[in-house]
C-alpha positions in Angstrom: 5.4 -0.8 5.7 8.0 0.5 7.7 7.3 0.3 11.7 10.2 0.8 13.8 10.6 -0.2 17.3 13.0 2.6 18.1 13.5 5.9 16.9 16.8 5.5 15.5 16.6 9.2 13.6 19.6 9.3 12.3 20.3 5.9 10.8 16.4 5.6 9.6 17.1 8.9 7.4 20.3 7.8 5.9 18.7 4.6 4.9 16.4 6.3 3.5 17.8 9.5 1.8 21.0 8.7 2.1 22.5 9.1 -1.4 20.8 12.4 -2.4 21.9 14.0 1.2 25.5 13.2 0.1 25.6 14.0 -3.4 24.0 17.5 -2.3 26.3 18.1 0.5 29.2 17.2 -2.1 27.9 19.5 -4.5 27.5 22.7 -2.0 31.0 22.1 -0.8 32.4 22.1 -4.8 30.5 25.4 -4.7 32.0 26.8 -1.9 35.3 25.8 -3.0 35.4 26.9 -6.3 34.1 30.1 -5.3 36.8 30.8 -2.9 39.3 30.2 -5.1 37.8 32.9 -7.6 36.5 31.0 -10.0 32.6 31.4 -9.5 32.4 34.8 -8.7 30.2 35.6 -11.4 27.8 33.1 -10.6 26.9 34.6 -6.9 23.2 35.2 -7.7 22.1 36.7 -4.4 19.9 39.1 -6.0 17.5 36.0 -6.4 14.7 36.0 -4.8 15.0 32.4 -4.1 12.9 32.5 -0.4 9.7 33.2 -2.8 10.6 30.0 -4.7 10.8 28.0 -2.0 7.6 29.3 -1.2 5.8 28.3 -4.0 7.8 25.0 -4.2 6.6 23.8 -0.7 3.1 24.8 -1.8 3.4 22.3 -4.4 5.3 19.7 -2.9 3.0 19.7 0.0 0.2 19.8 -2.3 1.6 16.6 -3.7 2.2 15.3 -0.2 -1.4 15.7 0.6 -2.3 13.9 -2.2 -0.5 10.5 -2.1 -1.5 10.4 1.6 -4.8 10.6 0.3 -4.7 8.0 -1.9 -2.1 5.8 0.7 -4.9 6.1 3.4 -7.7 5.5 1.1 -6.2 2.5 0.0 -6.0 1.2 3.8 -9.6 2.4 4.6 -10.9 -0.1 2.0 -8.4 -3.0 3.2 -10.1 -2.2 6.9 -13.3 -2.7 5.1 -12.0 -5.9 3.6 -11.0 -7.2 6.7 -14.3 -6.6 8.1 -16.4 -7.9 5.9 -14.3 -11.2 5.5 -15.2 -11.9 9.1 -18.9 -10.9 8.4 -19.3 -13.4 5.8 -17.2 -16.2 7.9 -19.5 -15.4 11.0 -22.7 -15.5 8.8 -21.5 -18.7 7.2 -20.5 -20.5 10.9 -23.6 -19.5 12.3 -26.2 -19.4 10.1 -26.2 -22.3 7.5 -27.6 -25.1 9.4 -30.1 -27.8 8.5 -33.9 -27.7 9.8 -33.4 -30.7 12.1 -30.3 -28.9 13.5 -27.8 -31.6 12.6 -24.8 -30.9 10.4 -24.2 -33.2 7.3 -20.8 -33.8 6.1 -22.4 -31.8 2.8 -23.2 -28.6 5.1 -20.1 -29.0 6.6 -18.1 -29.5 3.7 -20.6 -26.4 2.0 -19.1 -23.9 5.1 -15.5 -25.3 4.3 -15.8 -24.6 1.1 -17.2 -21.2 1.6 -14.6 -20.2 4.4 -11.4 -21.0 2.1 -12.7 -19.4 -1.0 -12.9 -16.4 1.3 -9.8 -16.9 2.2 -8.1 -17.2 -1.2 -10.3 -14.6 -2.7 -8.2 -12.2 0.0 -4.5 -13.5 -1.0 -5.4 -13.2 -4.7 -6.4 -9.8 -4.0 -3.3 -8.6 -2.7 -1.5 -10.6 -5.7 -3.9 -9.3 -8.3 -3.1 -5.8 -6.8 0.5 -6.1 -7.4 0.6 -7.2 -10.3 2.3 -11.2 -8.6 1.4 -14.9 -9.6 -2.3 -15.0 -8.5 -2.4 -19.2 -8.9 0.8 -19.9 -7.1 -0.2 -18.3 -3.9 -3.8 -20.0 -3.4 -2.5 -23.7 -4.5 -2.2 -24.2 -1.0 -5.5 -23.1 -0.1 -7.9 -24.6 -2.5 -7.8 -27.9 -4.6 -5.9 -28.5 -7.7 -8.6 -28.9 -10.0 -10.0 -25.8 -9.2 -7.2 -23.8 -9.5 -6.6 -25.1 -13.0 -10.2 -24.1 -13.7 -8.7 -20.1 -12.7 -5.5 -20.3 -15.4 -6.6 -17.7 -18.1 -8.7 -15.5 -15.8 -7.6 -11.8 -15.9 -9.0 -11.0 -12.9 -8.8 -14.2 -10.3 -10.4 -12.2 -7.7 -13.5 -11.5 -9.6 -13.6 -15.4 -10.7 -13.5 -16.2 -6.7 -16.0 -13.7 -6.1 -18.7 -15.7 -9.0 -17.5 -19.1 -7.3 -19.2 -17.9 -4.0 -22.2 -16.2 -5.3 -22.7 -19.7 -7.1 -22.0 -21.7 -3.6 -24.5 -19.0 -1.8 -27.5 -19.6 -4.1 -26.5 -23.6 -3.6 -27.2 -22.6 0.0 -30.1 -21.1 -0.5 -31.6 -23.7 -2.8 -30.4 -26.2 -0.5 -32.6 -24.8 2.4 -29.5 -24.2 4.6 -30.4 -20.7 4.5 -33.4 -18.4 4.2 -34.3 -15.6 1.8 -33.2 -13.1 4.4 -30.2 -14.7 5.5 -29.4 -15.1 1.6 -29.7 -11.3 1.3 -27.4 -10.6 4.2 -24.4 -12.6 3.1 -25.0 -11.4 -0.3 -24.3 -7.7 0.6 -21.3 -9.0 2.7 -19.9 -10.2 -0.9 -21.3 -6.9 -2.8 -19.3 -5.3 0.0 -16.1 -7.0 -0.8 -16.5 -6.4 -4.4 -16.9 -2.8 -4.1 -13.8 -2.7 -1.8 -11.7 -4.4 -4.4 -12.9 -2.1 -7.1 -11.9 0.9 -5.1 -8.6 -0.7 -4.5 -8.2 -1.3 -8.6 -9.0 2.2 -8.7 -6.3 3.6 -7.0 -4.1 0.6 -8.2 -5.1 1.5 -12.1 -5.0 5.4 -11.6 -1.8 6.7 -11.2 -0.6 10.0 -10.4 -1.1 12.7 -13.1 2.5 12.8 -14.9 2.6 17.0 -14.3 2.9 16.0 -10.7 5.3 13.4 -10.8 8.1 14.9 -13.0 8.0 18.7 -12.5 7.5 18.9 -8.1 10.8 16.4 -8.7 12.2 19.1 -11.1 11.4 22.4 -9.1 13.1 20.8 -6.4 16.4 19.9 -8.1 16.3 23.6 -9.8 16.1 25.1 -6.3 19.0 22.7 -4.8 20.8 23.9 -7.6 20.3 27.2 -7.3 20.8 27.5 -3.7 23.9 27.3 -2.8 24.6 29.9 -5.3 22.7 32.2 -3.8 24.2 31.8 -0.1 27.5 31.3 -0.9 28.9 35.2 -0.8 27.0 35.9 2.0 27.6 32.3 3.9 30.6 30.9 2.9 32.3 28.2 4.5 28.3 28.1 5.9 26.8 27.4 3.0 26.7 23.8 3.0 25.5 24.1 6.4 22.2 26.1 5.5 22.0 25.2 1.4 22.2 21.1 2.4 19.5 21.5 5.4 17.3 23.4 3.4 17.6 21.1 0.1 17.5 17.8 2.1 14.1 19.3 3.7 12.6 19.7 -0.3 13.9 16.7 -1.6 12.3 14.9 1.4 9.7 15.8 0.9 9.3 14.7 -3.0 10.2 11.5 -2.4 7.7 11.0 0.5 5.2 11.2 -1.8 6.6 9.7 -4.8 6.6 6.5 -1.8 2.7 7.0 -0.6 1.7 7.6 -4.5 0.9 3.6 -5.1 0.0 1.8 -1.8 -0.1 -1.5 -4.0 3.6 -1.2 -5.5 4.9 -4.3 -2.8 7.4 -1.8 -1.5 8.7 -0.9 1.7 6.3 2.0 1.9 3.4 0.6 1.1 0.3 -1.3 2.8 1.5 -4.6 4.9 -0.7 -6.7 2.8 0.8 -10.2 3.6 -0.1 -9.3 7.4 -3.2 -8.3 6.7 -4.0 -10.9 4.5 -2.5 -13.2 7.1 -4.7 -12.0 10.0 -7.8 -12.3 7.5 -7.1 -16.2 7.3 -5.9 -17.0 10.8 -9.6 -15.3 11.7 -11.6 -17.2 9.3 -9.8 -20.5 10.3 -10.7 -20.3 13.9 -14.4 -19.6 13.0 -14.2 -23.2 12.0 -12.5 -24.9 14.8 -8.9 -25.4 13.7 -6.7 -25.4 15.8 -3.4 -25.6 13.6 -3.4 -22.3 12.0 -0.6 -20.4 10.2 1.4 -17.7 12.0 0.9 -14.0 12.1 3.5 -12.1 10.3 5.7 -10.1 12.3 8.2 -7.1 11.4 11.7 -7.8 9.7 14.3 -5.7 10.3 11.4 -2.8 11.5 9.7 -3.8 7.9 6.0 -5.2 8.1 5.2 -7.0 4.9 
């Protein structure tokens, strides 16, 4: 995700429409020139009515626009929800498993570790699982070998962390650790989570319709194309001036939402899921008590990850 400190206008929108905004402006001036020299003067279509194109263009561009927002913000609505509920189910295991004579045994405390870093990988292998990245590599660090190896072959790694800690929760329960109620409570944490991730698939395994992919991208072009045609007897020398202005603005806006379309597509533009991820574990480690605990990701270059 793209957060810059300064608003650096200029260089932020040559970074990041750069090549089109040239090639357009090179095209209007060719138009211009060749027309002055006489050899486009058939092609002056000013009798277009190219205003009510735009019209309708913008309509569906904006259309679009609204759309891929939708879908961008959705996407981070159910990461907020993520986030929350890890810290539920790391609070409720902290402070709620405890023995009846109050005293922890190394197997409660080893039953909360356990707990707290399968949380913790469940949320990494998420994000992996989401775009479509080595699931295994990225939790090696978090849980033990052997039960790593026990995830190689799962399609979904997240889902297989999610049966590990309903299994660990009903060892709880059986256990005596925790009651009934308490049982319940940190269950609907984990039916949270597992909703969240299934709206996240959602968007993730849903793409765009194809009719509003390809032809917004194609109106656009068409009108680009056809604009400086229409100005150029009536503008000359000006037509780049207007035609590139107006054209930049349209094909802005199709690829703003060709970038908010997949929030999962480990892009620039998309959700910082490594920071979020990131602040998920650093939480979740301190509801234990450690003290050495991994940095949170900052910005690169204005780009949060």
């Amino acid at each position: 995700m793209i957060v810059p400190r300064t608003r650096q206008l200029v260089l932020h929108t040559l970074r990041y429409l750069g090549l089109p905004l040239a090639g357009l402006l090179a095209y209007d001036v060719a138009i211009v020139a060749i027309y002055k020299l006489g050899y486009l003067q058939w092609a002056a279509l000013e009798q277009i009515p190219l205003s009510l194109f735009g019209s309708a263009i913008g309509v569906v561009l904006a259309f679009r626009n609204s759309t891929s927002y939708a879908r961008w913000w959705e996407a981070r609505t159910l990461w907020g929800t993520i986030v929350n509920n890890s810290r539920s189910w790391g609070r409720l295991v902290t402070t709620t498993m405890r023995q009846k004579e109050k005293n922890n045994s190394p197997e409660l405390t080893a039953m909360k570790i356990r707990m707290i870093y399968y949380q913790i990988a469940w949320v990494h292998a998420l994000r992996q699982h989401l775009r479509k990245l080595d699931v295994l590599s990225e939790i090696a660090g978090i849980l033990p070998a052997e039960e790593i190896e026990e995830f190689r072959g799962q399609t979904n790694v997240p889902v297989a962390i999610q049966q590990r800690q309903s299994t660990l929760l009903q060892e709880a329960l059986d256990a005596g650790w925790i009651d009934l109620a308490q049982w319940h409570a940190m269950n609907q944490s984990l039916d949270d989570l597992v909703d969240a991730q299934g709206g996240a698939e959602r968007i993730k395994n849903t793409p765009m319709p194809r009719q509003y992919d390809y032809l917004p991208q194609l109106f656009a072009q068409m009108f680009c194309f056809l604009l400086p045609l229409v100005m150029v007897s009536s503008m000359g020398w000006f037509t780049p001036l207007g035609s590139t202005l107006v054209g930049f603005i349209f094909l802005s806006l199709d690829k703003i939402g060709r970038d908010l379309e997949d929030p999962f597509d480990n892009t620039i533009h998309d959700l910082p899921l490594i920071s979020i991820t990131r602040t998920i574990e650093i939480n979740l480690r301190q509801m234990l008590g450690e003290s050495e605990l991994p940095q949170p990701i900052v910005p690169v270059n204005d780009i949060l990850w």
